[in-house]
C-alpha positions as CSV (number, residue, x, y, z in Angstrom):
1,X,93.8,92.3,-31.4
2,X,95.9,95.4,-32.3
3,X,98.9,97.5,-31.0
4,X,97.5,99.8,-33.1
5,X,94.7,100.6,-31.0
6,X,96.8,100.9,-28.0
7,X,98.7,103.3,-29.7
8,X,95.9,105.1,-30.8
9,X,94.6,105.4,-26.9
10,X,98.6,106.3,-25.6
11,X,99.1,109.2,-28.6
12,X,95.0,111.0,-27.5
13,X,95.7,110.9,-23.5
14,X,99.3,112.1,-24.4
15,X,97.7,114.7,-26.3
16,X,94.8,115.1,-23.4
17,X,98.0,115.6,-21.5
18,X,99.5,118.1,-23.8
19,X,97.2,119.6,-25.5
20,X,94.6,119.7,-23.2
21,X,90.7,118.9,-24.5
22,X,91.3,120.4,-27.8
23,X,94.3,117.6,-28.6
24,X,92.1,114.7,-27.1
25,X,89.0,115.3,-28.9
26,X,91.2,115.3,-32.2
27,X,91.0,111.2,-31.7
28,X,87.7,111.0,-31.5
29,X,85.5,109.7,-34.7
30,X,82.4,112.4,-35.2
31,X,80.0,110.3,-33.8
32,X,81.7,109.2,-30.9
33,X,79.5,107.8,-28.2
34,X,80.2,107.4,-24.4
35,X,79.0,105.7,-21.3
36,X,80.2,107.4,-17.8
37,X,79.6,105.7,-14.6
38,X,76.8,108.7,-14.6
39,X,75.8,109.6,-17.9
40,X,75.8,109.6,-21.8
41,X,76.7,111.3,-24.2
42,X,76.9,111.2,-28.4
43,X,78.9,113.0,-30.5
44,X,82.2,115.6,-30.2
45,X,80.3,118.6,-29.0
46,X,78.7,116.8,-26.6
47,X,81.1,115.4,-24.9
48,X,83.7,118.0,-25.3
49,X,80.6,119.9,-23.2
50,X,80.6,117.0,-20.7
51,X,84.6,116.9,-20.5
52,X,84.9,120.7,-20.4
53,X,82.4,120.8,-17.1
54,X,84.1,117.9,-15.2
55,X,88.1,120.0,-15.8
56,X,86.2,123.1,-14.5
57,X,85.6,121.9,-11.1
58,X,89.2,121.6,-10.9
59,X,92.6,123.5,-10.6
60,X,95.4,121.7,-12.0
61,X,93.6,118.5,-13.3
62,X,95.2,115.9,-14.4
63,X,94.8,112.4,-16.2
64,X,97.4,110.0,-15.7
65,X,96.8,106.2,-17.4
66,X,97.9,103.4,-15.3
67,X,97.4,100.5,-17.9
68,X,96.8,100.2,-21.8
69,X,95.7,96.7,-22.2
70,X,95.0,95.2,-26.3
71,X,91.6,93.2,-26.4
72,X,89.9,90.8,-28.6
73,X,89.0,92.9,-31.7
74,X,88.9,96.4,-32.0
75,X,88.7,97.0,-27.9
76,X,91.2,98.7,-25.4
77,X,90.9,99.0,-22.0
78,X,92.5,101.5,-20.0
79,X,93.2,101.6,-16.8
80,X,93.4,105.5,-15.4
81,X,93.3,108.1,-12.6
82,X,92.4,111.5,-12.6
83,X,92.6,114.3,-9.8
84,X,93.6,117.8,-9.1
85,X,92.6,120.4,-6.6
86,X,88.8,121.8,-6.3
87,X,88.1,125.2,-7.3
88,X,85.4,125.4,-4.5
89,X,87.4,124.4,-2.1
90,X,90.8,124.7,-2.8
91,X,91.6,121.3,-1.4
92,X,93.5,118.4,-3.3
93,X,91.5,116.2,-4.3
94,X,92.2,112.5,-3.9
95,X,93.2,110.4,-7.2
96,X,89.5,108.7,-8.9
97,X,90.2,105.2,-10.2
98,X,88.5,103.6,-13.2
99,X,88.6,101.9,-16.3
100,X,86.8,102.6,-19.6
101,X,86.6,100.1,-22.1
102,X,87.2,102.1,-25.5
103,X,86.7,100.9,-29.2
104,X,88.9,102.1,-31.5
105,X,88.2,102.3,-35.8
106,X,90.1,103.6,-38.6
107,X,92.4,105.4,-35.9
108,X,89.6,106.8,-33.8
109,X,88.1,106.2,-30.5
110,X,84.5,105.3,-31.3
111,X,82.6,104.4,-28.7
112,X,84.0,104.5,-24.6
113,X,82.4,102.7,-22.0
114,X,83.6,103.5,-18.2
115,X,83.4,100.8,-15.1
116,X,84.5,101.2,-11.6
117,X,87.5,99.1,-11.7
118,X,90.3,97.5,-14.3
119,X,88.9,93.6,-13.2
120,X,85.5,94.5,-14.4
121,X,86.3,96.6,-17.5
122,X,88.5,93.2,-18.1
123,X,85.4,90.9,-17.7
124,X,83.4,93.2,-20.0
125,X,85.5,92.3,-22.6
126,X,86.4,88.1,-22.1
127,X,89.7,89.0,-20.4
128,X,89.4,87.6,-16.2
129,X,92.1,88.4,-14.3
């Protein structure tokens, strides 16, 4: 287990935070793969193009994480929540909750794999609540 990683995950949704996409993707290793509760994707581009569609729906949008919790080997889970106010509507809409599971090497995010809830992203890596 490493603090390292958690401080890898902290510093790129500070800098998702900050610096929008741009500062987020630049903690992402090149062949970066992901697993939404919807989709997949592989590699910067293509999930910068899958990012960049999900912030469009929204006016002010927002990521705010909840929980950085260390795992066995190079795994972080993070517990977040993300919102803002639809574009099509112009109503606020309420908070999402999840977790994603994301493995960290040399510095980078690698690989991210989202669940529904903190207990099962736990379980997914050997950590019950």
């Amino acid at each position: 287990m490493s603090q390292d990683n958690v401080r890898v995950v902290e510093a790129a949704y500070e800098a998702l935070s900050q610096g929008g996409l741009d500062g987020f993707t630049e903690y992402w290793a090149d062949d970066i793969e992901w697993t939404t509760m919807r989709a997949s994707w592989s590699g910067k581009p293509a999930g910068r193009a899958y990012l960049q569609e999900l912030v469009d729906l929204f006016d002010d949008f927002r990521t705010e994480p909840i929980e950085v919790t260390d795992a066995p080997g190079d795994l972080v889970v993070l517990s977040l929540r993300y919102g803002g106010r639809s574009k099509l509507s112009g109503i606020a809409v309420p908070p999402e909750y999840f977790a994603i599971v994301l493995q960290i090497r040399d510095g980078m995010i690698t690989r991210g794999v989202e669940y529904g809830t903190r207990e099962e992203a736990l379980e997914a890596v050997g950590l019950r609540q």
